[in-house]
Every structure is written in C-alpha cells, then in structure tokens.
N, C-alpha and C positions, 0 to 999 in steps of 0.2 A: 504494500500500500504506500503510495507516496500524494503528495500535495504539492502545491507550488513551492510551498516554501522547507519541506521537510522529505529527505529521501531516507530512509531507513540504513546504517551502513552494511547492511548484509548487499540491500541491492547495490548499493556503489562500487561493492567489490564484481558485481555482472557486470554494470552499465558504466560505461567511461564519463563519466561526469566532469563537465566542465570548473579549473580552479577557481573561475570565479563563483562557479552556482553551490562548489562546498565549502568555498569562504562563509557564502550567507547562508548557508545553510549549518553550518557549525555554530554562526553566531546566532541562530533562532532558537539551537537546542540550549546554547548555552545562556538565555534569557528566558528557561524557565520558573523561574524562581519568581521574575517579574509577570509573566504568564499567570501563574498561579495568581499570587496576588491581585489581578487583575478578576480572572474568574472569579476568585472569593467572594472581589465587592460586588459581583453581578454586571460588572463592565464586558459581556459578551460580547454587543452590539458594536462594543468601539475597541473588542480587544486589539487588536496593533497598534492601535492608536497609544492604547493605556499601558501597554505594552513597554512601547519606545519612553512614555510618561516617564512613568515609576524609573526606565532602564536609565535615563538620563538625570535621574533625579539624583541617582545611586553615584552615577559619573563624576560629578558636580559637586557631590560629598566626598567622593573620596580620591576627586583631584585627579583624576585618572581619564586615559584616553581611551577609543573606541579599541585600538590596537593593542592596548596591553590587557584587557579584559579577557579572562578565562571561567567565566562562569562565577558563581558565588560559594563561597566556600565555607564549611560548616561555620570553622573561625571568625565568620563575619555576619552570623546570624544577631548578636546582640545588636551591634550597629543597626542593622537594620532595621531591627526593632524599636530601635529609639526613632530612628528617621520617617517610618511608615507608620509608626504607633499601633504597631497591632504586637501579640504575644503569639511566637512558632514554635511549634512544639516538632521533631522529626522523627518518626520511624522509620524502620523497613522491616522487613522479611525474611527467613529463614525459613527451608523447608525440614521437620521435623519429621521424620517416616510420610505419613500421608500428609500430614497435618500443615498447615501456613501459622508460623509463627511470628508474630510482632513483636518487635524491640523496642523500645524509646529510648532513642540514643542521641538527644539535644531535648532539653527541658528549659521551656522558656523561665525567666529568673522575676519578670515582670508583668503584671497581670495588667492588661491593656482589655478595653470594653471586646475588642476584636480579635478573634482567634484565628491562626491558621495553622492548621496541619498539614505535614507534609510527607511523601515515600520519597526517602533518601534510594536511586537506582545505580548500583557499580560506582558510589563514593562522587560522583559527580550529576549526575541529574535527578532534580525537584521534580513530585508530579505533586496535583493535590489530593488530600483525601478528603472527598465531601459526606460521607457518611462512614467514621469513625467504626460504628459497630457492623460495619458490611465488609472492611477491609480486611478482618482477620477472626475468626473463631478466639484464637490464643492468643494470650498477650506473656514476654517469659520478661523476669526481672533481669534488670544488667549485669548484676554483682551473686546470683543465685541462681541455682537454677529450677526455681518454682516457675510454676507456668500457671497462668491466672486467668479467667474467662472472661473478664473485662477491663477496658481501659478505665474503669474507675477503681475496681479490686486491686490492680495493677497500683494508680496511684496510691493508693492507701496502704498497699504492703510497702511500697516505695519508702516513703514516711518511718515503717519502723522496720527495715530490711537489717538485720544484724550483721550481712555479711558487708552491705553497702557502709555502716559505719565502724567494724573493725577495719576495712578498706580504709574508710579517711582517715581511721588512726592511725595506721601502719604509712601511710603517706606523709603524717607533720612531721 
C-alpha cells in the first residue's frame, strides 16, 4: 500500500524510487509524532497543514533546521510537553506466546488537561493510540515481570512496584 506521500520501505527495496520522493518521504515518516498530535486535536481536515504547524513550531524551539531533523526522540518528549501543553505517555508491544503485551516505557511527569498516547514502533516511529483498552489485552510492568489486565491496574501496581523502587535505590 502506498500514498502520495508514504511508500512503505519493503516496496522501495522492489521499486526504484526517486532520491528526491525518499527524501520527502522519510521526512513524512519522521513527522509522526507531529501527525499524531494533530489527529488527537481532531485537526483531520487540515492534517498537513497542522502537521507542518506543530513541525515548525518544534523547529523554532529548538533552533534547528529542516536538514538536521531526524525524527523526535524519546529524550525530547518532556520538551515537548511543555511547548504543546499536553501530557505523552509511550508504549509498545511485545509478543508474549500468543498474547500482545504493552509496556509503558515514557510516563508523562506532568498532568496537562490533554493527553496523548502513543506506540513507540522499532525505537523511532510514533503512531497514536486512540482507544487505550483496544490496543493491548496485557499491560507487563517495566521493573517486574507481573502482567496486568489494564492500563489503570498497571498504573497503580506502578505506584507500589517493589522491584521498581529497590531499582531507584540500587541506582543513588
């Protein structure tokens, strides 16, 4: 499946793809993070538009050109937070025998009226998750390896995980 602006790279390895159409197309994958956020607020209708927004906005904060942009990187999730004023939380997935298991492996630190969640995909691409309890059966803790049947069971073993805070003590 491909789109104007998106070729999958399985096909690019059949299709000789021109370097200028996987420049912009490397830079559409790697402006999903601003995608996302754009879906969230319901900005469908004007997604490229709101798209280039948010991407340029991000630019403009942190001083930086279109050319040295490589995507958004976990590392720069708080920033971001403060500049779009919303709270990101990121999982992803693991497959467990049958089962699809969710991690949350970035906890937003800031509770902002607006949330977004997000599937971290191969350490580099955002997608969103818009309905939290369809994304995953299993939710596993980070620091244990209990496996929990919802994102809120999950938060609240979070909270008293004993392995999670022997962890932060063996780390001062």
């Amino acid at each position: 499946i491909s789109n104007k602006y998106f070729t999958p790279p399985a096909l690019q390895q059949i299709y000789k793809i021109p370097p200028h159409r996987q420049q912009r197309e490397s830079l559409f994958r790697q402006k999903c993070f601003f995608r996302a956020l754009a879906v969230s607020r319901q900005q469908v209708s004007t997604l490229q538009a709101s798209t280039d927004v948010y991407y340029q906005q991000y630019l403009s904060s942190q001083s930086k050109e279109n050319e040295s942009f490589n995507g958004v990187k976990l590392s720069e999730l708080p920033r971001l937070e403060r500049l779009y004023k919303v709270s990101v939380d990121v999982y992803t997935l693991s497959q467990r025998g049958e089962q699809h298991v969710a991690s949350l492996i970035s906890r937003s630190a800031v509770k902002y009226p607006e949330k977004l969640l997000l599937h971290l995909e191969n350490d580099e691409h955002f997608c969103l998750i818009t309905n939290l309890s369809l994304y995953t059966k299993s939710y596993k803790c980070n620091w244990c390896p209990t496996l929990l049947r919802s994102s809120t069971a999950l938060k609240n073993h979070f909270l008293s995980c004993k392995d999670r805070k022997s962890t932060r003590l063996n780390s001062s």
